[in-house]
C-alpha positions in Angstrom: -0.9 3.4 -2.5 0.5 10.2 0.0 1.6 11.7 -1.3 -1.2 14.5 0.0 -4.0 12.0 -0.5 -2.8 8.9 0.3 -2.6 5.2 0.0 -5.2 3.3 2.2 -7.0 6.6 2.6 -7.5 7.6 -0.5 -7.4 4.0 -2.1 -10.9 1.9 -1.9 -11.0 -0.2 0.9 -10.8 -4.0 -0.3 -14.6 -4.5 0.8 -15.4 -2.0 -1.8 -12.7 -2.7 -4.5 -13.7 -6.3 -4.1 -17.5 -5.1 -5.4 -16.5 -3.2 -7.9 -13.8 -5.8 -9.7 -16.1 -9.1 -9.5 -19.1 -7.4 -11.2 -16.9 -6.6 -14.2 -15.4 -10.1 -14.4 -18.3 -11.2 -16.2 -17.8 -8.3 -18.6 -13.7 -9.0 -19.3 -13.3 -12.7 -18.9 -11.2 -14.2 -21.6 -10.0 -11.2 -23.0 -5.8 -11.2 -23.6 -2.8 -9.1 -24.3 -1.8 -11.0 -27.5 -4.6 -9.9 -29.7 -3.0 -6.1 -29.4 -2.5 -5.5 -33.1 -2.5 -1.7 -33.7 0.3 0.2 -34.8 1.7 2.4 -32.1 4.0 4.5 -34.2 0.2 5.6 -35.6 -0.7 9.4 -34.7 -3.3 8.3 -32.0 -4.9 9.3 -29.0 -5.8 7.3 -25.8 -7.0 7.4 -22.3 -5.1 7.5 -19.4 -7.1 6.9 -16.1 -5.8 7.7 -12.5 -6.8 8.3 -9.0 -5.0 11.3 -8.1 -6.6 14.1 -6.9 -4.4 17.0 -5.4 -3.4 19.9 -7.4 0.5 18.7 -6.9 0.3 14.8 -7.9 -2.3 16.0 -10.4 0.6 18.1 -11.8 3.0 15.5 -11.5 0.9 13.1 -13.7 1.1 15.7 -16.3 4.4 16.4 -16.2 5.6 13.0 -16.5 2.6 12.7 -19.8 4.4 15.4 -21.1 7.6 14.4 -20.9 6.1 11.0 -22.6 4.2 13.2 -25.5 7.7 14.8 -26.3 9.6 11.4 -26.8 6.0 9.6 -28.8 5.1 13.0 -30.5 2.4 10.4 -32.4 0.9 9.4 -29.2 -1.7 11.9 -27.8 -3.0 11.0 -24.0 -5.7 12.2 -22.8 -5.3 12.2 -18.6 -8.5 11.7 -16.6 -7.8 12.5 -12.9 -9.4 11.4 -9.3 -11.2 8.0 -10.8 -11.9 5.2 -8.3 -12.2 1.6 -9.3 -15.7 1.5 -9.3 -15.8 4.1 -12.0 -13.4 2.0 -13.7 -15.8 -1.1 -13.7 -18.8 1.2 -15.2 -16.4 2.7 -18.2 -14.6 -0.8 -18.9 -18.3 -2.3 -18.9 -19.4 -0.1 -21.2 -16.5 0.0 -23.4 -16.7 2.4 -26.4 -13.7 5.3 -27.5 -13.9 7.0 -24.2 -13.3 3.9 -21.4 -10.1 3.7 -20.7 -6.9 2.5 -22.4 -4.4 3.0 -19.0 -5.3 2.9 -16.1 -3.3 3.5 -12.5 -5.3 1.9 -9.7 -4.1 2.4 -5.6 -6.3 -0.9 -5.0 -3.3 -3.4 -4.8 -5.5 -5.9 -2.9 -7.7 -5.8 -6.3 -5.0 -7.5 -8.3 -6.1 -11.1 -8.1 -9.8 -9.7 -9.3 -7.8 -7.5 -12.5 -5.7 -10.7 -13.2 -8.4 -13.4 -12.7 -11.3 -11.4 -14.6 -9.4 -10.4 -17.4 -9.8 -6.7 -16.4 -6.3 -6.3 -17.3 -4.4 -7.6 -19.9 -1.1 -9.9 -19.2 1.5 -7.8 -19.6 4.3 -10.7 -20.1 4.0 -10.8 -24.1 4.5 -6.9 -24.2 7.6 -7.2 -21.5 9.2 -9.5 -23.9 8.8 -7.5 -27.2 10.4 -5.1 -25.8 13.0 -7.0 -23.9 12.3 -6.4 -20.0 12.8 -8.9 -17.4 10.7 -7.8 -14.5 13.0 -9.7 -12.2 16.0 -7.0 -13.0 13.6 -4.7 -13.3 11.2 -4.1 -10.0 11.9 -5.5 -6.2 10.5 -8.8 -6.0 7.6 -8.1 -3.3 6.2 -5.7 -5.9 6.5 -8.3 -8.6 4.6 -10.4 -5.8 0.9 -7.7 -5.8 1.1 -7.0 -9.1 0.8 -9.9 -10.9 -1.4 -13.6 -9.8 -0.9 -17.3 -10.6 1.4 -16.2 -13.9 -0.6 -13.4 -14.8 1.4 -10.1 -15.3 -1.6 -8.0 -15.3 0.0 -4.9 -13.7 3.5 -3.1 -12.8 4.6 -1.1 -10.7 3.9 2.3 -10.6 6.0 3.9 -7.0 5.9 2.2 -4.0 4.9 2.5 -0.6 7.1 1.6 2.9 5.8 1.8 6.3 7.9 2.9 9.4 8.0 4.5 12.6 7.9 8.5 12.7 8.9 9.4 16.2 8.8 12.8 18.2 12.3 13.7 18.9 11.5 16.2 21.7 9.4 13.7 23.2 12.4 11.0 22.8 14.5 13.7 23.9 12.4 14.7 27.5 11.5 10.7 28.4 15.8 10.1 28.1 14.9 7.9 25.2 18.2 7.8 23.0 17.2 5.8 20.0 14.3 4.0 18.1 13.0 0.2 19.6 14.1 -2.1 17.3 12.5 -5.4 19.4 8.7 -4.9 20.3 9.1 -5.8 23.9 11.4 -2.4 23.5 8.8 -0.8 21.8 6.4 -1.4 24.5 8.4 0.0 27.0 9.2 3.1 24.8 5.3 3.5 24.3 4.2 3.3 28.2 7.8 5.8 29.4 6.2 8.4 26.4 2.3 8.2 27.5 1.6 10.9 29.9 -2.1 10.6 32.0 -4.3 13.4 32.2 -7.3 12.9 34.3 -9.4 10.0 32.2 -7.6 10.6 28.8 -4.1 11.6 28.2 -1.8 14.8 27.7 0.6 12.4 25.2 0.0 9.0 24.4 3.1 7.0 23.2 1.3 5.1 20.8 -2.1 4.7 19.5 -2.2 0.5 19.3 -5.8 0.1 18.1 -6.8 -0.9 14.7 -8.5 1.5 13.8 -5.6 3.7 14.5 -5.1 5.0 11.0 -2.2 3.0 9.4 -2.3 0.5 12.9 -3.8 -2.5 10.2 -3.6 -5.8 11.6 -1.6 -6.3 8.2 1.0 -3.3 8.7 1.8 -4.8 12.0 2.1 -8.3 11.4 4.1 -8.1 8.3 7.0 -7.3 11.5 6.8 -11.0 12.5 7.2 -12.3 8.7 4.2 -14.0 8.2 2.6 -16.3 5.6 -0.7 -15.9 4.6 -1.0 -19.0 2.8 0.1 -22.7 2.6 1.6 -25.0 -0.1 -1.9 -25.9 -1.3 -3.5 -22.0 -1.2 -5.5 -22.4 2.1 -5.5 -19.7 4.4 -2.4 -19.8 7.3 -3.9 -17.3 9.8 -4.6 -20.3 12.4 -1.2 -22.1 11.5 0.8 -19.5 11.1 2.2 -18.3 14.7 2.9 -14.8 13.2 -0.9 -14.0 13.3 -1.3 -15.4 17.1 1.6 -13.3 18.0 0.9 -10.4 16.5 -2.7 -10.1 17.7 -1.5 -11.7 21.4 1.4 -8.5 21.3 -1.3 -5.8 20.1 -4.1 -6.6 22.7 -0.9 -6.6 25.2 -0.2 -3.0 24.5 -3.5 -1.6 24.2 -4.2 -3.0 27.8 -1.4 -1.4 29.2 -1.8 1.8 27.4 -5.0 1.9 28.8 -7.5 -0.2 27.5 -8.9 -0.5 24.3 -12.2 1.8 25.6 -10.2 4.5 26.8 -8.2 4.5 23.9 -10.7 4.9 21.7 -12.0 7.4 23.5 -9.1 9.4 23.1 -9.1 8.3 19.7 -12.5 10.5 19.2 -10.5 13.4 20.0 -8.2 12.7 16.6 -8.2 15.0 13.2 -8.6 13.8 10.0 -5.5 11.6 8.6 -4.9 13.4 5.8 -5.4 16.9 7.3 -3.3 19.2 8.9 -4.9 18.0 12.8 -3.9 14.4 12.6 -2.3 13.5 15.8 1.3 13.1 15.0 1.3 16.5 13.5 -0.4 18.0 16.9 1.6 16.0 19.0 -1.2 14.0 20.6 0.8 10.9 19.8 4.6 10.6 19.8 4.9 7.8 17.7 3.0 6.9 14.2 2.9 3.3 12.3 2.7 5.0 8.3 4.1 5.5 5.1 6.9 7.4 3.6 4.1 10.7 2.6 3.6 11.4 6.3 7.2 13.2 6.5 6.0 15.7 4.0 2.7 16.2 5.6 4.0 16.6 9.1 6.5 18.8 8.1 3.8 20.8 5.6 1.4 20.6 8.8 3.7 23.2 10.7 5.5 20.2 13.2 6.8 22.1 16.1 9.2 19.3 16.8 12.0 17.2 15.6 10.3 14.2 13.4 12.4 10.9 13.5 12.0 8.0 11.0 12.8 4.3 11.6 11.8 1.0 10.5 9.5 -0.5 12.8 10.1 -3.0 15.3 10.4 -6.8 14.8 9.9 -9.6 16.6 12.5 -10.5 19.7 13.3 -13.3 18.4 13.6 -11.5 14.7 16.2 -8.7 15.2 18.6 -10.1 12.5 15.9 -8.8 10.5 15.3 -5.8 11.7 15.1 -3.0 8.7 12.3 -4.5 7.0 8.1 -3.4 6.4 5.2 -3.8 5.0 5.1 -2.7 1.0 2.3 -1.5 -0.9 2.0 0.6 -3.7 -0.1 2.0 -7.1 -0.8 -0.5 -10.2 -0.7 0.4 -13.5 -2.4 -2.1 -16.5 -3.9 -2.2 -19.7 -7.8 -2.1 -20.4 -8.7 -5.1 -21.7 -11.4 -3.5 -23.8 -8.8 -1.5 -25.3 -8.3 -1.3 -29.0 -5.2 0.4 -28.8 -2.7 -1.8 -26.7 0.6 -1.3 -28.3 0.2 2.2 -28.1 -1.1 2.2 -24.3 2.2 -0.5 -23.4 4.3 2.7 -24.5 2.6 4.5 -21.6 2.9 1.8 -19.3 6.2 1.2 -20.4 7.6 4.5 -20.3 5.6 5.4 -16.4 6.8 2.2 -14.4 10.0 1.2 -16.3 12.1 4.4 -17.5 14.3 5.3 -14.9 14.4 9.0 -14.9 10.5 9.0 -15.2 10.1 7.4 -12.3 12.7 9.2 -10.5 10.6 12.7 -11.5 7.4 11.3 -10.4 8.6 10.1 -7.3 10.7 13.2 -6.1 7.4 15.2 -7.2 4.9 13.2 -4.7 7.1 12.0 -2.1 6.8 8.7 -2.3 9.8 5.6 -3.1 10.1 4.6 -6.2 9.1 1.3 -7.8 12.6 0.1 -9.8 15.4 -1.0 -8.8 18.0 1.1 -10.9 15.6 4.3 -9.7 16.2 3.5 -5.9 19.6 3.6 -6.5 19.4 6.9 -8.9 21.6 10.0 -8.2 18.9 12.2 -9.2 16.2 10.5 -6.5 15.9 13.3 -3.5 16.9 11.6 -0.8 17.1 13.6 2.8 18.1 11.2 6.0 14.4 11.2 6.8 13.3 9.6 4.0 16.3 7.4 3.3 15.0 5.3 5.5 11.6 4.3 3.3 14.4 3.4 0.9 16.2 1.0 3.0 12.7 -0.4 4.1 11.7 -0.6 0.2 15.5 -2.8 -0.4 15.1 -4.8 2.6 15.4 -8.7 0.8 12.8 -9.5 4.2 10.6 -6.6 3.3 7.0 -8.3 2.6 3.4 -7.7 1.3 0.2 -9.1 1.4 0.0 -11.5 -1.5 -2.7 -11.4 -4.4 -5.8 -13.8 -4.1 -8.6 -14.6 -6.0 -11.2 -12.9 -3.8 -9.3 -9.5 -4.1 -8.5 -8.3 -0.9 -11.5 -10.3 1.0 -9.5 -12.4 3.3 -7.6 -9.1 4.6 -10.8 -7.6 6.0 -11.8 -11.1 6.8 -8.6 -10.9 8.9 -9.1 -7.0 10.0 -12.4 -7.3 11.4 -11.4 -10.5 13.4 -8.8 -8.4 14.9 -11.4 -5.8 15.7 -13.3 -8.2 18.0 -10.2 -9.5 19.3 -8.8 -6.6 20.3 -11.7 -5.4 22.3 -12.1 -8.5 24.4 -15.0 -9.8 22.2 -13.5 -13.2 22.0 -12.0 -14.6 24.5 -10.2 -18.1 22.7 -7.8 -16.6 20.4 -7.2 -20.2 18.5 -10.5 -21.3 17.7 -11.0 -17.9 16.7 -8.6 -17.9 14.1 -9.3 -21.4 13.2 -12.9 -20.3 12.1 -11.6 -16.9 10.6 -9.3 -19.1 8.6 -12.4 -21.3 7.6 -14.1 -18.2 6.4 -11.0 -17.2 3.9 -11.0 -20.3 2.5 -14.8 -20.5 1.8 -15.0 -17.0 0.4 -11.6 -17.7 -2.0 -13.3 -21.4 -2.7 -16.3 -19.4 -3.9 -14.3 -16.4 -6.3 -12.6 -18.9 -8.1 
């Protein structure tokens, strides 16, 4: 789940991750966290795997190893950097003293895949040796993508919350006083901010489409509280009236922004989203869907206006809830293949459950942190900005996309439906999820 390289971008997509994790299953399956018997207070030396890659979070990582080395002077850790999940899959495949003991993965939707291989080890036995309730430890949606059917294969290592950054100025010429907290005022907010310019646009409001960077079909419809899945596991997509909504209030906007072929047009015109050009930062766009990193970036970009933060809109008839967002975040978990567990729980322990270590690492990298007694630290950096990620990360209606067997499948299941939806490839919007949610089903039927 930034930072400077950031969640979904820098994170596998699910189609990918999905690849990756069910090749190795066959490798891990079976494989526990109560056969750990090595002796941690030991002088020894393991493996710490990560995906970070810019000179800053790499730095971070090290300073919060360092700060861990000082207090376990017997553990050594030896910090690989910038590792994907596929290269995880190849080193936990082929074992031996140089696969990894830790390892800190961005791929939340890979979670069911960790839990259900046995990837990961369960992490419940070492949370009770050392006395930790994860309930009165982490927020309860992160306790939702890191763990699956009873298996506590990961934690929590920081957390991500997606909001609405607006252009002040902008606000400020259209009369526009405050935020939309409804999406019907969100709409109108987005058409009073978009300014024509021949074919294209001088300022668009919003970009709407899907492929608009952080614009997921998941980001947006975690707005009208949805539920992914019934009682019995199958897929909610067609039974759910979130999803219809949702996809029924997105098509909506981009047709009156535009279209969806002029939009994407103007979408060509974009810079990378991670780069110094993306469209918020130029002020192509007055308002951006993302996560808590984009303040720093904007602001590290060279913003030539006043940036506003906000939880995003909710559904009209949802306002009492307005405040919460979608949640995402990095994982952190035990190699099964490791011969070292004890020792590599004091890593995991100390990353995703001591308070001022998380505090550090979050302040470092910008992004919220992933306890609940380090939300509420005095020594978390908290500007009015980014207090609001906070609020959005506390928020008890605050939601996620849940683990599943098939990884993150049934998301881009989900995605690419709305891809066709969107640009007036299919036309009956029930029958359409109906078969997407036949699709979910078969593909989740066929991982377990």
């Amino acid at each position: 789940m930034p930072r400077i390289a950031l969640p979904k971008g820098r994170r596998l997509t699910a189609a990918v991750a999905v690849a990756a994790i069910s090749v190795l299953a066959s490798a891990c399956t079976g494989q526990t966290g109560t056969a750990a018997n090595d002796d941690p207070k030991k002088d020894v030396t393991i493996n710490f795997w990560h995906g970070w890659s810019a000179p800053s979070e790499v730095k971070a990582i090290q300073d919060n190893v360092a700060r861990f080395e000082k207090a376990h002077p017997n553990i050594k850790v030896k910090v690989t950097a910038n590792i994907t999940d596929d290269k995880i899959n190849q080193a936990l495949r082929a074992g031996g003293p140089k696969a990894p003991d830790v390892v800190s993965s961005f791929s939340t939707d890979s979670v069911g895949k960790f839990c259900t291989s046995g990837a990961f080890v369960d992490l419940k036995p070492f949370l009770g040796k050392s006395k930790i309730d994860p309930a009165k430890t982490f927020p309860r949606t992160l306790l939702d993508y890191t763990q699956f059917e009873g298996n506590q294969c990961t934690l929590p290592l920081l957390n991500d919350a997606y909001g609405l950054y607006y252009n002040k100025d902008a606000f400020k010429a259209a009369g526009i006083t405050a935020p939309p907290r409804t999406w019907t005022e969100f709409e109108k907010v987005a058409q009073k901010l978009t300014k024509a310019k021949g074919d294209s646009y001088e300022q668009l409001g919003f970009m709407p489409t899907f492929h608009g960077y952080e614009t997921t079909p998941m980001h947006y419809v975690s707005q009208w509280g949805p539920t992914y899945f019934d009682a019995d596991g199958k897929s909610n997509v067609a039974k759910d009236p979130a999803f219809a909504k949702m996809l029924t209030f997105q098509k909506g906007l981009t047709d009156k922004l535009g279209g969806f072929r002029k939009l994407e047009k103007y979408r060509a015109s974009f810079g990378d989203e991670w780069g110094a050009k993306h469209p918020f930062h130029t002020g192509q766009v007055a308002m951006q869907l993302d996560g808590e990193w984009r303040l720093a970036m904007a602001r590290d970009a060279g913003a030539k206006f006043g940036i506003g933060t906000a939880p995003l809109p909710v559904a009209d008839d949802q306002v009492a809830d307005y405040g919460k967002g979608y949640l995402s975040g990095t994982v952190m978990g035990i190699a099964a293949t490791s011969k070292k567990q004890n020792a590599a729980w004091e890593l995991v322990r100390y990353m995703t459950t001591d308070t001022d270590a998380v505090v550090e690492f979050s302040n470092s990298i910008h992004n919220v942190p992933s306890t609940l007694a380090a939300l509420k630290s005095p020594k978390l950096k908290v500007e009015p900005e980014f207090k609001t990620f906070i609020e959005i990360a506390q928020h008890p209606k605050s939601n996620t996309t849940p683990a599943q067997a098939d990884g993150g499948a049934y998301q881009v299941t989900f995605q690419d439906f709305g891809y066709q939806y969107e640009k007036g490839a299919v036309k009956d919007l029930k029958a359409g999820l109906e078969k997407t949610a036949r699709q979910i089903d078969t593909d989740i039927a066929k991982a377990k």
